[in-house]
N, CA, C and O atoms as CSV, one atom per row, in Angstrom:
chain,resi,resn,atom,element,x,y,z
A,1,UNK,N,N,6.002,52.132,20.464
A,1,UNK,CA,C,5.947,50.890,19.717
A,1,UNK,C,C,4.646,50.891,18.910
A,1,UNK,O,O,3.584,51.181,19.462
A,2,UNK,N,N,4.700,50.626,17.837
A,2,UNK,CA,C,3.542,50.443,16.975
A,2,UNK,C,C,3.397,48.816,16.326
A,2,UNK,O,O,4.027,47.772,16.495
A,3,UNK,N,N,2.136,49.252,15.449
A,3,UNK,CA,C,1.990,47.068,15.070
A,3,UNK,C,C,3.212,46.643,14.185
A,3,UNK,O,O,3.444,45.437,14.100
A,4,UNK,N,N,4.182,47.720,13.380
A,4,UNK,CA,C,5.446,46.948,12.987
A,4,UNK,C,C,6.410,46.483,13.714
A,4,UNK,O,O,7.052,45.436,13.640
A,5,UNK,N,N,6.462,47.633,14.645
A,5,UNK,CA,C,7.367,47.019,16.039
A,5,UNK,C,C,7.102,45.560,16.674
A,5,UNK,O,O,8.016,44.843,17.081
A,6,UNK,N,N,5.578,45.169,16.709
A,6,UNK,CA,C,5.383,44.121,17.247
A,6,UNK,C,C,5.505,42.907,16.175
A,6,UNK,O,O,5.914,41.779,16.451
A,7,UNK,N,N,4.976,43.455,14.614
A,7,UNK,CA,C,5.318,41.889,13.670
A,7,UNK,C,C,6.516,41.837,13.517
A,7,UNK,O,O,6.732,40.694,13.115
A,8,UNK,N,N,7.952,42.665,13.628
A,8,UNK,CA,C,8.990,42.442,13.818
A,8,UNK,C,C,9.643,41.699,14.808
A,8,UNK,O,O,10.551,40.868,14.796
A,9,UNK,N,N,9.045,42.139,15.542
A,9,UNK,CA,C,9.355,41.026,17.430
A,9,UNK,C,C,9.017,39.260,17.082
A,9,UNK,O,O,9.753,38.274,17.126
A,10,UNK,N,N,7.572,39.429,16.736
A,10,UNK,CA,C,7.183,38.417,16.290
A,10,UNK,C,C,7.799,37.265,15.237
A,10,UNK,O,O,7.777,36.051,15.441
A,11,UNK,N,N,8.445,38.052,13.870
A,11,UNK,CA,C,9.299,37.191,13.501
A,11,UNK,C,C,10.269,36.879,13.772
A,11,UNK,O,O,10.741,35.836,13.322
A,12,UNK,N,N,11.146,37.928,14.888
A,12,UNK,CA,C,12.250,37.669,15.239
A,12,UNK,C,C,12.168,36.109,16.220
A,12,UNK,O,O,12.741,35.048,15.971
A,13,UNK,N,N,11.234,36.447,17.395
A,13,UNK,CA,C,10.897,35.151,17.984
A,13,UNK,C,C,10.764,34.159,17.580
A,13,UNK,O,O,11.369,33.184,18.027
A,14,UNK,N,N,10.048,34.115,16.746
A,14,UNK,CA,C,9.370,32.799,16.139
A,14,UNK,C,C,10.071,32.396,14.473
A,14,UNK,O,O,9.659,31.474,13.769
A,15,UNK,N,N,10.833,33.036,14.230
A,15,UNK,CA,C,11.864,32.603,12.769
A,15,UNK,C,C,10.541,32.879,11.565
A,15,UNK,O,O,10.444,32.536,10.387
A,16,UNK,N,N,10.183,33.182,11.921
A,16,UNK,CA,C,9.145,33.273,10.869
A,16,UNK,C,C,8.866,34.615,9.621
A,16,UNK,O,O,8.619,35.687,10.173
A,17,UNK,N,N,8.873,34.658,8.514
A,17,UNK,CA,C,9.035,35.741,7.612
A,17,UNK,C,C,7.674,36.475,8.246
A,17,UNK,O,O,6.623,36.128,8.786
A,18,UNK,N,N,8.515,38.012,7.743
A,18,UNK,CA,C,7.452,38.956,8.202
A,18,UNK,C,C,6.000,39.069,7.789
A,18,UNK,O,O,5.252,39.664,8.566
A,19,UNK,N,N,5.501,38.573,6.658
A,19,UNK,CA,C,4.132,38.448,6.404
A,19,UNK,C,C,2.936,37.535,7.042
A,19,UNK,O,O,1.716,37.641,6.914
A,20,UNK,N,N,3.905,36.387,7.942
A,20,UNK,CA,C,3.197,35.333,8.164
A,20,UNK,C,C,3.329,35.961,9.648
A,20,UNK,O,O,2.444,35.627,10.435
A,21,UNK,N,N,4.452,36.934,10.170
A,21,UNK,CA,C,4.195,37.408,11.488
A,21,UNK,C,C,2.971,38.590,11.713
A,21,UNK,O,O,2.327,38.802,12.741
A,22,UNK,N,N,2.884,39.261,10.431
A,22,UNK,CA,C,2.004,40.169,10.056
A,22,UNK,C,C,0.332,39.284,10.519
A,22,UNK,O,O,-0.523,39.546,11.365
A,23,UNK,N,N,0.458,38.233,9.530
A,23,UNK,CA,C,-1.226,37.681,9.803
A,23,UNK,C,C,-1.634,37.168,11.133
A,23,UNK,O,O,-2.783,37.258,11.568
A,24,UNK,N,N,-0.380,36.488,11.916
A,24,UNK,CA,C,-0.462,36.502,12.876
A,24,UNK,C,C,-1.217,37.368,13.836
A,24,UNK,O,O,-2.223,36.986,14.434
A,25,UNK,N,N,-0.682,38.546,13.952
A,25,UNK,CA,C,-1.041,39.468,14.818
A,25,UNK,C,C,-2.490,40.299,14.190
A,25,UNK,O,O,-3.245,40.810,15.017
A,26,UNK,N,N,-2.745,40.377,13.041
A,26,UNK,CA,C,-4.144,40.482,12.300
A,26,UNK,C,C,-4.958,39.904,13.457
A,26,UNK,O,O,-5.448,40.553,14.382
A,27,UNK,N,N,-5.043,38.281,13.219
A,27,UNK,CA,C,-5.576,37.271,13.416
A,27,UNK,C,C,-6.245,37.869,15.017
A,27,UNK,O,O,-7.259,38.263,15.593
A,28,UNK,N,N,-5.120,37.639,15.126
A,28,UNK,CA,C,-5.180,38.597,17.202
A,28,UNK,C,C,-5.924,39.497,17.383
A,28,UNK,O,O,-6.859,39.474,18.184
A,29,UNK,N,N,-5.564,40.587,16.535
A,29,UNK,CA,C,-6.720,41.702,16.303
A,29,UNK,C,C,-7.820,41.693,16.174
A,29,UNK,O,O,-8.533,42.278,16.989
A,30,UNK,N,N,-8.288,41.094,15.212
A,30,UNK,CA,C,-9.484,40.065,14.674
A,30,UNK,C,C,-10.713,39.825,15.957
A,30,UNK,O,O,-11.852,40.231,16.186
A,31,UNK,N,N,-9.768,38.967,16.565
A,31,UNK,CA,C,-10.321,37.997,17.160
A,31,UNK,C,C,-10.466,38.704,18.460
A,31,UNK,O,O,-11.207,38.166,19.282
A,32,UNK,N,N,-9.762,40.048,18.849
A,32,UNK,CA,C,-10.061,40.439,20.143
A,32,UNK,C,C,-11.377,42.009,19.632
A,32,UNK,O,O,-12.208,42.583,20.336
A,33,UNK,N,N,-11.026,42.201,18.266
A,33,UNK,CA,C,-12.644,43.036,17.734
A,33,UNK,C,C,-13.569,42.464,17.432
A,33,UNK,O,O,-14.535,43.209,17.266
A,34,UNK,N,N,-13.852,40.933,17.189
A,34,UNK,CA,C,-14.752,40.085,16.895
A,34,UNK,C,C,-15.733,40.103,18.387
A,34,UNK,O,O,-16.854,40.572,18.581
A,35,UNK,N,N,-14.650,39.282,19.443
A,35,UNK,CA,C,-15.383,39.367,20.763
A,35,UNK,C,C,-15.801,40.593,21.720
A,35,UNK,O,O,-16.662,40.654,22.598
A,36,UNK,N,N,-14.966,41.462,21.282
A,36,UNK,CA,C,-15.667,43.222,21.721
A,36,UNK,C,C,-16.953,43.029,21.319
A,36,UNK,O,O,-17.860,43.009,22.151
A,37,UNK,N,N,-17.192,42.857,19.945
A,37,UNK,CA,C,-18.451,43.385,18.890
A,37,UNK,C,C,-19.814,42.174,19.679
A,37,UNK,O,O,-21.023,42.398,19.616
A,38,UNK,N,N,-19.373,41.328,20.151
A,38,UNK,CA,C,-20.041,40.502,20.886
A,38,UNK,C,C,-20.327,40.490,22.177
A,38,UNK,O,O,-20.852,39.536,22.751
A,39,UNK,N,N,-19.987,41.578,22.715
A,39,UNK,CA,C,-20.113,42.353,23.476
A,39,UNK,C,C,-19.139,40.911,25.099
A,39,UNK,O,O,-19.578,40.846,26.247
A,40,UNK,N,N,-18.381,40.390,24.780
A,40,UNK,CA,C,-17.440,39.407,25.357
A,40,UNK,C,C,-16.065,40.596,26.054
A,40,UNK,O,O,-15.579,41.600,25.533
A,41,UNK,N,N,-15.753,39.895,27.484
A,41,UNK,CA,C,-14.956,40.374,27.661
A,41,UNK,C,C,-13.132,39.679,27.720
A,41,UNK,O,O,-12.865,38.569,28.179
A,42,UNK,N,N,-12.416,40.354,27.321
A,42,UNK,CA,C,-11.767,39.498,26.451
A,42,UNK,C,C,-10.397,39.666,27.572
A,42,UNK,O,O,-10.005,40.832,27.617
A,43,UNK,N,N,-9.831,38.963,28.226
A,43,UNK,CA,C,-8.627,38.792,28.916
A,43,UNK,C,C,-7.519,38.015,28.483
A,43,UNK,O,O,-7.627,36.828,28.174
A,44,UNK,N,N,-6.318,38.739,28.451
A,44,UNK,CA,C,-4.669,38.642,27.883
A,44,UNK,C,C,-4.257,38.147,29.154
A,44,UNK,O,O,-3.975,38.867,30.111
A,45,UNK,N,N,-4.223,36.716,29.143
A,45,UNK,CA,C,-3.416,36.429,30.663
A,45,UNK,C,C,-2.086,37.572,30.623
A,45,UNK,O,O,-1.540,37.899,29.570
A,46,UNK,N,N,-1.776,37.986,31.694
A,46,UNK,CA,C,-0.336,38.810,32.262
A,46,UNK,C,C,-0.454,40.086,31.109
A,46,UNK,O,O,0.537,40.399,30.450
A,47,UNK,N,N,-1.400,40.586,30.987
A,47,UNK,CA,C,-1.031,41.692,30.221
A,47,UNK,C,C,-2.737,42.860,30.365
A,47,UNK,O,O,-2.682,44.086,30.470
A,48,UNK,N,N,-3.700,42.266,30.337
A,48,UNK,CA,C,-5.048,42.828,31.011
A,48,UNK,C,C,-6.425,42.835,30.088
A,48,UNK,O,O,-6.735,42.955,28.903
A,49,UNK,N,N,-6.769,42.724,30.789
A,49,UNK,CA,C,-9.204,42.553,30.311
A,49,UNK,C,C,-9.398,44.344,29.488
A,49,UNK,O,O,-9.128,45.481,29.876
A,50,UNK,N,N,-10.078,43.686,28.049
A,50,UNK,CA,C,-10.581,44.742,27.431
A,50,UNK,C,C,-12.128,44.042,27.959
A,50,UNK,O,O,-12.436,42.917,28.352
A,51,UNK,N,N,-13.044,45.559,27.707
A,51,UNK,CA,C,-14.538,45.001,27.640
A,51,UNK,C,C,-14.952,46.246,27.086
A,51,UNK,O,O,-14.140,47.171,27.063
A,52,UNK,N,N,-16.110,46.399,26.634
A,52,UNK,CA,C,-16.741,46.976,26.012
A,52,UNK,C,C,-18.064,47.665,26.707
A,52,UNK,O,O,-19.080,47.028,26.988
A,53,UNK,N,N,-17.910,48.855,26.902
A,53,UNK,CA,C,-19.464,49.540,27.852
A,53,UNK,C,C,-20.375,50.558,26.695
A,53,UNK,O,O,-19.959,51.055,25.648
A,54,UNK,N,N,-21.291,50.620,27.108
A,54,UNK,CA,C,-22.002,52.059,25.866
A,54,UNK,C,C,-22.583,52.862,27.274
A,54,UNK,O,O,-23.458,52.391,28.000
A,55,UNK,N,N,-21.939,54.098,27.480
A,55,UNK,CA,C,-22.609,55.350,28.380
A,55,UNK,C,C,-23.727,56.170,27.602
A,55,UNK,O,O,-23.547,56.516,26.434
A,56,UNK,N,N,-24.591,56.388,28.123
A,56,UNK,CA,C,-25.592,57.265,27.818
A,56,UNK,C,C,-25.127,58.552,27.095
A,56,UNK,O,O,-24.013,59.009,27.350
A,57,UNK,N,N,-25.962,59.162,26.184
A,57,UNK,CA,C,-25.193,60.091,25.216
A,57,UNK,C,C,-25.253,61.439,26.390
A,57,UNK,O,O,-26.241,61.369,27.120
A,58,UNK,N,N,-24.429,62.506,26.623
A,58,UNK,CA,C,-24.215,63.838,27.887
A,58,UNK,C,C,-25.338,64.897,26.511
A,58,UNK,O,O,-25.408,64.920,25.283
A,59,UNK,N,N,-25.802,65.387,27.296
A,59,UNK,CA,C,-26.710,66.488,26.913
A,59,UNK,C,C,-25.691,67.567,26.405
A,59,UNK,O,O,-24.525,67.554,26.801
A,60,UNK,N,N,-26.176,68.529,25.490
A,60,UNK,CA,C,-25.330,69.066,24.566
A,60,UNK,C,C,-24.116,68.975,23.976
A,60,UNK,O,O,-23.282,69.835,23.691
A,61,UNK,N,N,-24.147,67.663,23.822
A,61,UNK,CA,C,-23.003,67.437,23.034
A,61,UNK,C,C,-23.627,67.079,21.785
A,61,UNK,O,O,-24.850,66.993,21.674
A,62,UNK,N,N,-22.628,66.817,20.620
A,62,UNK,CA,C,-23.124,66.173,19.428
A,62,UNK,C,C,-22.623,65.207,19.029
A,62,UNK,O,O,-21.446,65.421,18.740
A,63,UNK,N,N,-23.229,63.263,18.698
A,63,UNK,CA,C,-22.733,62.386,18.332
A,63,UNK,C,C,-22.903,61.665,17.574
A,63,UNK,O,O,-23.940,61.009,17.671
A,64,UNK,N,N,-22.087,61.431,16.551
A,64,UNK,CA,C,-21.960,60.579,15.325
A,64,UNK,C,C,-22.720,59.633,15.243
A,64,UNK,O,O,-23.573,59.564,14.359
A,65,UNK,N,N,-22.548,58.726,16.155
A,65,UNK,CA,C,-23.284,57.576,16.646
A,65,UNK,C,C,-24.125,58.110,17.490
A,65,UNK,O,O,-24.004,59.075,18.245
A,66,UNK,N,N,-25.239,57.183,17.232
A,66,UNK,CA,C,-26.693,56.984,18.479
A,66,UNK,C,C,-26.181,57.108,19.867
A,66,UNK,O,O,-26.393,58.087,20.583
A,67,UNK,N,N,-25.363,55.857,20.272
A,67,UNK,CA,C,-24.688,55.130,21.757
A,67,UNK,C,C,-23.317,55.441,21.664
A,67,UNK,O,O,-22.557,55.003,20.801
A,68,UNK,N,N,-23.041,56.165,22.526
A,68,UNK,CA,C,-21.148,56.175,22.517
A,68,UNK,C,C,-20.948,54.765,23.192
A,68,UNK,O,O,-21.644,54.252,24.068
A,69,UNK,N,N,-19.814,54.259,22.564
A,69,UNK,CA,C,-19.603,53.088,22.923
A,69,UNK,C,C,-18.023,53.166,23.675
A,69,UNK,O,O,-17.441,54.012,22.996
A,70,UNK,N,N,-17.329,52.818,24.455
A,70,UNK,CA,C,-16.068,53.058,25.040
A,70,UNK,C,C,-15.755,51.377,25.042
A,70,UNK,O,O,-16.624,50.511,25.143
A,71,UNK,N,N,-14.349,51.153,24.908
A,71,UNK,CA,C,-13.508,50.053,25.126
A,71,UNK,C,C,-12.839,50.232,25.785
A,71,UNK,O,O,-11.915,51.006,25.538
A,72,UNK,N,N,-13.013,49.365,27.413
A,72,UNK,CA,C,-12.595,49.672,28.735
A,72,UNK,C,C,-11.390,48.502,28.579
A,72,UNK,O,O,-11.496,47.400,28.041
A,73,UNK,N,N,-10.022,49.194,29.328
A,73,UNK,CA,C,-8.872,48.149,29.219
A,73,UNK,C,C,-8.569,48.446,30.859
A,73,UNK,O,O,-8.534,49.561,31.380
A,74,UNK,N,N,-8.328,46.960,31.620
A,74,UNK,CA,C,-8.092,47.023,32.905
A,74,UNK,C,C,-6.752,46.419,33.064
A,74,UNK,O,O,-6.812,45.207,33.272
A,75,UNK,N,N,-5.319,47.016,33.017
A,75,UNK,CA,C,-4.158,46.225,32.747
A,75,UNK,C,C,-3.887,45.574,34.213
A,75,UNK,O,O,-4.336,46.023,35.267
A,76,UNK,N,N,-3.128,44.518,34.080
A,76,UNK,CA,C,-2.708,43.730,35.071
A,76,UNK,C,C,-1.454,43.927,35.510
A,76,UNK,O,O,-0.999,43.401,36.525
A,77,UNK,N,N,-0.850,44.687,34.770
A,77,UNK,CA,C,0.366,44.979,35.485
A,77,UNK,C,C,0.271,45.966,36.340
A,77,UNK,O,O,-0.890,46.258,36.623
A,78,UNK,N,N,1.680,47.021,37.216
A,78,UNK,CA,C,3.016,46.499,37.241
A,78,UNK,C,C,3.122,45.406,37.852
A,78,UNK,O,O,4.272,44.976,37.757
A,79,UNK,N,N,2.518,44.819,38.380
A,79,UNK,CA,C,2.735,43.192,38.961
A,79,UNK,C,C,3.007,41.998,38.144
A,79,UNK,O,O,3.906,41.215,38.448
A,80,UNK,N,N,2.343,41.859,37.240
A,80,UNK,CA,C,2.574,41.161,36.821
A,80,UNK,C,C,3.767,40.940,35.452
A,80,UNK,O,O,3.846,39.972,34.696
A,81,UNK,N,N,4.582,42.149,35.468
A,81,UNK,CA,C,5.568,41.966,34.864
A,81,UNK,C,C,7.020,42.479,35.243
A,81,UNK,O,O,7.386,43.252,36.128
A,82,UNK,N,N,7.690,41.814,34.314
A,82,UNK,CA,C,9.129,41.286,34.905
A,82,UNK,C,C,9.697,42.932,35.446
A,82,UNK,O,O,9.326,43.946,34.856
A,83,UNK,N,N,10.617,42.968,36.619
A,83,UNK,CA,C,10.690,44.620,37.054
A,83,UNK,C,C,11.801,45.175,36.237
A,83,UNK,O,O,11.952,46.396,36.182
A,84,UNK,N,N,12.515,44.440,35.660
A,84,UNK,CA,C,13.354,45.714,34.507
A,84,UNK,C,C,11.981,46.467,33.569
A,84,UNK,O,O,12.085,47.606,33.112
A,85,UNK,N,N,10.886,45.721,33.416
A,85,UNK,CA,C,10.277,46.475,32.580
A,85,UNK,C,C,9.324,47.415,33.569
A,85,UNK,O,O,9.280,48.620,33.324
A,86,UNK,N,N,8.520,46.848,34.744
A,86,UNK,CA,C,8.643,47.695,35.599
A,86,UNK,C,C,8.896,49.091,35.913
A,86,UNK,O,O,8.083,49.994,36.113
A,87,UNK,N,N,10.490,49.115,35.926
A,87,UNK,CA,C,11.367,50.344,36.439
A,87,UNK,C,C,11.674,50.905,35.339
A,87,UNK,O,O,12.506,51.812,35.377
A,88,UNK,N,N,10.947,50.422,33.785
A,88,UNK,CA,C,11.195,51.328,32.883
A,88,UNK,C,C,10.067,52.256,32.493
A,88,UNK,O,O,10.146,53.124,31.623
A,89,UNK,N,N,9.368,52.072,32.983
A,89,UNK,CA,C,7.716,52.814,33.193
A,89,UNK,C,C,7.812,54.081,33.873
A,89,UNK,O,O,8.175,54.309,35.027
A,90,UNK,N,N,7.354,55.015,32.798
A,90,UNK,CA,C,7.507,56.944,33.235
A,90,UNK,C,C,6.509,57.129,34.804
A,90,UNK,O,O,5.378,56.862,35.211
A,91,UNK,N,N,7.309,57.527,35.111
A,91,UNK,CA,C,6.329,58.169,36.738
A,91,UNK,C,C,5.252,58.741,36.349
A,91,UNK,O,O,4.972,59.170,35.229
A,92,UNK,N,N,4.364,58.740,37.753
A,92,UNK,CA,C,3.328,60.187,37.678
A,92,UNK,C,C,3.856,61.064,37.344
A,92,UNK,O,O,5.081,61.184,37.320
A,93,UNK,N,N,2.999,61.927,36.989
A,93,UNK,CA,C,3.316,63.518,36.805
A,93,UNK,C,C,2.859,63.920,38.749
A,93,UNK,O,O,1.802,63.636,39.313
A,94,UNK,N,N,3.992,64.581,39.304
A,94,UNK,CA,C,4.098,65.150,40.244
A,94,UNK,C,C,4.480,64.504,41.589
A,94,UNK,O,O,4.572,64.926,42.742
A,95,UNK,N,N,4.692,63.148,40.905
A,95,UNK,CA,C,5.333,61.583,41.730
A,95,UNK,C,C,6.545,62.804,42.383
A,95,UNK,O,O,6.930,63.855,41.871
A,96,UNK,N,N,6.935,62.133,43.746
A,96,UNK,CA,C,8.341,62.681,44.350
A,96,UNK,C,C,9.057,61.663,44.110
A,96,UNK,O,O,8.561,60.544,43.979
A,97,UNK,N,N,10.259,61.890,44.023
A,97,UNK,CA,C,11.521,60.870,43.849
A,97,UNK,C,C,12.049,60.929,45.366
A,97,UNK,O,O,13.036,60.276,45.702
């Protein structure tokens, strides 16, 4: 699924033409890179907490940036969502059946 997949969902839900489902989800975007950059940690009830860490740069490597910066996502599911979607979720690799 990519962001057309989702402004499509979006207008489908909400009757709304695709451009105004488009800014919509901008907006979202926006607003969850706004509070990263603010170093805020930002939680999607039923779906999971982004936050934002900077690790120390590893010795011989080479980096673009000064501070590597990482955007940590802690999802809340499989619990918290419905189990057809659940049981549609790919196994481990080396999971036994």
């Amino acid at each position: 699924m990519d962001s057309n997949d989702i402004v499509r969902r979006i207008s489908a839900a909400c009757c709304l033409p695709t451009a105004e489902a488009r800014l919509i989800l901008d907006v979202v975007f926006q607003s969850v890179f706004a509070a990263a950059a603010n170093g805020e940690e930002i939680s999607i009830r039923g779906f999971g907490k982004f936050s934002v860490k900077s690790r120390p740069r590893e010795e011989g490597t080479k980096w673009i940036v000064s501070e590597p910066v990482v955007i940590h996502f802690t999802p809340y599911w499989p619990d918290m969502l419905a189990p057809a979607i659940v049981s549609a979720k790919p196994k481990k690799l080396g999971a036994r059946t």
